[in-house]
C-alpha positions as CSV (number, residue, x, y, z in Angstrom):
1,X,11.0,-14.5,-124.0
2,X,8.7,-17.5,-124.3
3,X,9.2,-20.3,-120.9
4,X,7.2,-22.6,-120.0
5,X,7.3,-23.4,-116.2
6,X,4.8,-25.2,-115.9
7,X,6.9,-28.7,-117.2
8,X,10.0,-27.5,-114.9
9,X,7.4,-27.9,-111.7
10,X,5.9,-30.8,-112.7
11,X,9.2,-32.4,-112.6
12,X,10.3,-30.6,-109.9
13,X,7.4,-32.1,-107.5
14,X,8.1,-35.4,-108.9
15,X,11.8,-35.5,-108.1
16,X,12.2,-32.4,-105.5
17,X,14.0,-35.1,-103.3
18,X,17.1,-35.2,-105.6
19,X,18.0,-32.3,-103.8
20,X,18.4,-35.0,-100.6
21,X,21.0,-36.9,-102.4
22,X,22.5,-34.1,-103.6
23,X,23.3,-32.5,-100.1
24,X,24.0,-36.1,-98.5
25,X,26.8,-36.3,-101.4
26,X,27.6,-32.6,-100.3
27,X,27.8,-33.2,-96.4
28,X,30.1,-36.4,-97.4
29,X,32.7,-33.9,-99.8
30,X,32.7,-31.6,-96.7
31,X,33.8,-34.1,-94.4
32,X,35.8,-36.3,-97.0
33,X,37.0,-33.1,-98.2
34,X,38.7,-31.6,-94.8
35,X,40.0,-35.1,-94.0
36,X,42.1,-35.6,-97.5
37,X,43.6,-32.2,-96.6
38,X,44.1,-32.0,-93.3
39,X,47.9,-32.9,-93.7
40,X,48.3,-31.2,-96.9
41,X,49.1,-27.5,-98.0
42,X,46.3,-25.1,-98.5
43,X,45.5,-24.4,-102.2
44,X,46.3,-21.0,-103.0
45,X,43.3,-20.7,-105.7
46,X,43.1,-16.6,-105.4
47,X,42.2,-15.8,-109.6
48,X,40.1,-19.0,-109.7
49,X,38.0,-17.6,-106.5
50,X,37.9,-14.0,-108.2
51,X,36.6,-15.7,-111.2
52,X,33.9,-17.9,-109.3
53,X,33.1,-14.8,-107.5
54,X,32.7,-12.1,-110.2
55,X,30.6,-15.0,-112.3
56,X,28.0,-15.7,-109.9
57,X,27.9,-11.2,-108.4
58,X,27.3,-11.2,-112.3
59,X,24.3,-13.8,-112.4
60,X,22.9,-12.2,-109.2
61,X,23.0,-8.8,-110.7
62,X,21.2,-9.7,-113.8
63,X,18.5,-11.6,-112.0
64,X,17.9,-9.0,-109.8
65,X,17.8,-6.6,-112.8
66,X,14.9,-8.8,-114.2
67,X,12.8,-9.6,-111.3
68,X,13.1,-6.9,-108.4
69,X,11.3,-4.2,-111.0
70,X,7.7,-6.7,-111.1
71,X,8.0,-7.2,-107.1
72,X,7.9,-3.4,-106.9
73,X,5.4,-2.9,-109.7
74,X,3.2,-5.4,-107.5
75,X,3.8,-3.8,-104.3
76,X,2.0,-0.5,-105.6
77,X,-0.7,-1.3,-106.1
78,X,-3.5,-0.8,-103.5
79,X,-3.2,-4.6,-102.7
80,X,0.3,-4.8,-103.0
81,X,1.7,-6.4,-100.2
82,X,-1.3,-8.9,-100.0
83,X,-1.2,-9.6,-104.0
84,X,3.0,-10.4,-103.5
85,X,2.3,-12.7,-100.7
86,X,-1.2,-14.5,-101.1
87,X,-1.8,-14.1,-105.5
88,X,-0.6,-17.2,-107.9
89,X,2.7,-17.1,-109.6
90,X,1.0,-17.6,-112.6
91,X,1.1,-13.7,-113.4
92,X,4.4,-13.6,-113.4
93,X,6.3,-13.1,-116.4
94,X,8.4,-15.1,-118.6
95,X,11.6,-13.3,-117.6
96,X,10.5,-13.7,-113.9
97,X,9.8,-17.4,-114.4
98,X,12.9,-18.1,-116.0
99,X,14.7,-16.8,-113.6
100,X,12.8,-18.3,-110.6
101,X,14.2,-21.8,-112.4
102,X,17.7,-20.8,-112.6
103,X,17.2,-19.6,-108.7
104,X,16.3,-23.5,-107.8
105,X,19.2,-24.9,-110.0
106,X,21.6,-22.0,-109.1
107,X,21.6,-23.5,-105.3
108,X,23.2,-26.4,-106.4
109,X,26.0,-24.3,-108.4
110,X,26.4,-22.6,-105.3
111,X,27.8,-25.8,-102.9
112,X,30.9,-25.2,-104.9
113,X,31.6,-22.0,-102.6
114,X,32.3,-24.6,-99.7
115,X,35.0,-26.2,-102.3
116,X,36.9,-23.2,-101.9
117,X,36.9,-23.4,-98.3
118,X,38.6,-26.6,-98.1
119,X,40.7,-26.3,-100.1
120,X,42.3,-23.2,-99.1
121,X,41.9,-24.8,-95.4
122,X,39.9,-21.6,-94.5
123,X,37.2,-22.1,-91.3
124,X,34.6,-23.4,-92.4
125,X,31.5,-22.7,-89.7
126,X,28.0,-24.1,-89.4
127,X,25.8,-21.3,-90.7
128,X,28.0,-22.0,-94.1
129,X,27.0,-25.4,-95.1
130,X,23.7,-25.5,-92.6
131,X,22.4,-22.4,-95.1
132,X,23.9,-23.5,-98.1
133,X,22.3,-27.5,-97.5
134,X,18.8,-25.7,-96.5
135,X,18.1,-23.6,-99.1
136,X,18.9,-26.1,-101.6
137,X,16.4,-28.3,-100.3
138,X,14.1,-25.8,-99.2
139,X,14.0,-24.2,-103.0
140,X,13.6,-27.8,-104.5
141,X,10.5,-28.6,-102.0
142,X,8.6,-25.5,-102.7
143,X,9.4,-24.1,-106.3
144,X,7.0,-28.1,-107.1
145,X,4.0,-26.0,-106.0
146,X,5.3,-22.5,-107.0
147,X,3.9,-20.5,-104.3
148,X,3.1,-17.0,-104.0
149,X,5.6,-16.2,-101.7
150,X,8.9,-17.3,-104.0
151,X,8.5,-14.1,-105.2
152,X,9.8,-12.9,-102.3
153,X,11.9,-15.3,-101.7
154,X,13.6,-15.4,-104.9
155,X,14.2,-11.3,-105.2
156,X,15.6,-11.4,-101.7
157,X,18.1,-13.6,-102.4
158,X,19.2,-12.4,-105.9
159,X,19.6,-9.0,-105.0
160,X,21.4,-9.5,-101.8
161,X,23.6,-11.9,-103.5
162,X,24.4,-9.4,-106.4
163,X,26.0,-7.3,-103.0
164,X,27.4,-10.3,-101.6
165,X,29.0,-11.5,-104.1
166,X,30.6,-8.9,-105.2
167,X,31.9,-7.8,-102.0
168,X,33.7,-11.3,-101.9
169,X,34.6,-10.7,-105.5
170,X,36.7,-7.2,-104.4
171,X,38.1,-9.1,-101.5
172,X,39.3,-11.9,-103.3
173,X,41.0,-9.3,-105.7
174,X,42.5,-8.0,-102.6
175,X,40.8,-4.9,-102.4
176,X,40.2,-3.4,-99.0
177,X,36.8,-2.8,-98.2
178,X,35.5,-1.0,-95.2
179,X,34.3,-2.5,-91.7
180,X,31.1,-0.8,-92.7
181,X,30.4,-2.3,-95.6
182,X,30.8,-6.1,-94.4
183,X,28.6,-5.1,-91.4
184,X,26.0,-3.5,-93.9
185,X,25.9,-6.9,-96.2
186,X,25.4,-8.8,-92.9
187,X,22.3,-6.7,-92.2
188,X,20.8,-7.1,-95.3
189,X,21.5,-10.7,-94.9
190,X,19.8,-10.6,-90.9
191,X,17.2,-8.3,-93.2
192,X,16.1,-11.0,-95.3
193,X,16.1,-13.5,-93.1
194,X,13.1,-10.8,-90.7
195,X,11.2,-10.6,-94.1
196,X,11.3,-14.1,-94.9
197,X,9.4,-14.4,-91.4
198,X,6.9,-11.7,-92.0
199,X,5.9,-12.7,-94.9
200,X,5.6,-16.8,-94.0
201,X,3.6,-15.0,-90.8
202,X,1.1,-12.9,-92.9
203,X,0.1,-15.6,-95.1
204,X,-0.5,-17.9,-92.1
205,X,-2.5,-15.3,-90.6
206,X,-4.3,-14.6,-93.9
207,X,-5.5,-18.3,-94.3
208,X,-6.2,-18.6,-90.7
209,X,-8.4,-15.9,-91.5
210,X,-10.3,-18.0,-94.2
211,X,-9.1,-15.4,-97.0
212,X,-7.5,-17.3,-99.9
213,X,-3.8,-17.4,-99.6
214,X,-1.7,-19.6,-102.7
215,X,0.5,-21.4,-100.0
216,X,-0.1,-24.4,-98.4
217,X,0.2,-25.0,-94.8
218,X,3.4,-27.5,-95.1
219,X,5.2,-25.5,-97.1
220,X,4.7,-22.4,-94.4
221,X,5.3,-24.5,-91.8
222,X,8.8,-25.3,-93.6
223,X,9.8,-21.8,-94.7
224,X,9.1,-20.3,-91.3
225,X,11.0,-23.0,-89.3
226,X,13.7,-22.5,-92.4
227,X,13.9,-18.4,-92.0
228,X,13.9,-18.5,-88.0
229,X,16.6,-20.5,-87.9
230,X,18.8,-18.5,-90.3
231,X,18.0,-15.5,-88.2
232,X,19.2,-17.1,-84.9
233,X,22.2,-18.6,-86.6
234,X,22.9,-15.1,-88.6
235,X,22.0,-12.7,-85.6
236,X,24.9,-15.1,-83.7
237,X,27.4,-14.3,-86.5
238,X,27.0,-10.7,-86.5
239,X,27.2,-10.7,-82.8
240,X,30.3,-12.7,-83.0
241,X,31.9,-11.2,-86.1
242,X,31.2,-6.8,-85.0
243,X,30.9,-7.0,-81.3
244,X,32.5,-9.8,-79.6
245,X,34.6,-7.9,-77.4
246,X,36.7,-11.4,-76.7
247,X,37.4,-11.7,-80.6
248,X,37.8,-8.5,-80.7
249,X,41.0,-8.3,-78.5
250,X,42.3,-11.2,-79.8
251,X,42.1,-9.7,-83.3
């Protein structure tokens, strides 16, 4: 398939800040959201949220499908790891690119999962909207200068959305699925969140090293405050959610 980035990040540096407006106008539906129902019924919403959920395990699957096989056909080669981190995007292919765009606009399709929260009155918790209001912005800032290490980041998330997403999807069908599994999701999730690190470490490393590294200082310094702080906030959850022995007897 023919798809020419190149246009998409030169708009995307231009207006990357949209993505500000967009998660001030999210913060203020959060907010203005839980206060118009906070004396209402809960919506009951269970085959629209099955729907929202198989559609977007769907879209994760399929992007997954179409970039996780280059990431591993980069990380054999003798140079792998340093290629995946430190080497332009411009290698990538035209399926790869496409679908590093409809990562960047996807994060704005996926606000609408906080929707849901409100308006079935479910808790909604920090990590939610903190991740979901980061990464949007985060995505925007960087995909301007398409750096080496979206690769990464992009696959990551695709592949453990498609698992993610599909575990809500089941759920919201009101099938039961295992302790294990939910603990297992949450791991890849904390998983991510170490490799993000590592890899934002190694390429500040690499140019402290005077090697040539495709990322710019800035946007490191961004990602690896971004990642840290999901790990923190993530390592909490799983803390709270598996082995809080307080929660636990209350459950």
């Amino acid at each position: 398939m023919a798809f020419d980035y190149t246009s998409r990040t030169e708009w995307m540096a231009k207006n990357w800040t949209v993505s500000i407006y967009i998660t001030v106008a999210y913060i203020t539906a959060i907010f203005g959201g839980q206060a118009v129902m906070r004396n209402r019924q809960p919506f009951v919403l269970r085959k629209q949220l099955a729907v929202w959920n198989i559609s977007l395990a769907i879209f994760s699957i399929l992007a997954t499908i179409r970039t996780l096989p280059e990431l591993i056909g980069i990380l054999v080669r003798p140079d792998g790891f340093h290629h995946s981190v430190c080497s332009p995007c411009e290698d990538v292919s035209p399926d790869s690119a496409f679908w590093a765009w409809a990562f960047v606009l996807s994060k704005v399709v996926e606000l609408g999962d906080t929707a849901f929260i409100i308006l079935r009155k479910q808790p909604l918790i920090f990590l939610h909207w903190y991740h979901h209001m980061t990464v949007l912005i985060y995505a925007w800032y960087s995909y301007g200068d398409y750096i080496a290490p979206a690769r990464w980041f992009v696959v990551m998330n695709y592949t453990v959305h498609s698992l993610m997403y599909t575990y809500y999807a089941l759920k919201s069908l009101r099938i039961q699925i295992p302790k294990p599994i939910s603990m297992a999701i949450t791991t890849l999730q904390l998983s991510q969140m170490v490799l993000g690190v590592t890899v934002n470490l190694y390429a500040y490393s690499t140019k402290n090293k005077n090697i040539s590294c495709d990322v710019k200082y800035h946007h490191l310094n961004v990602g690896l405050a971004t990642y840290a702080s999901y790990f923190l906030l993530f390592t909490n959850f799983f803390y709270r959610a598996y082995f809080d022995r307080r929660k636990l007897k209350g459950a």
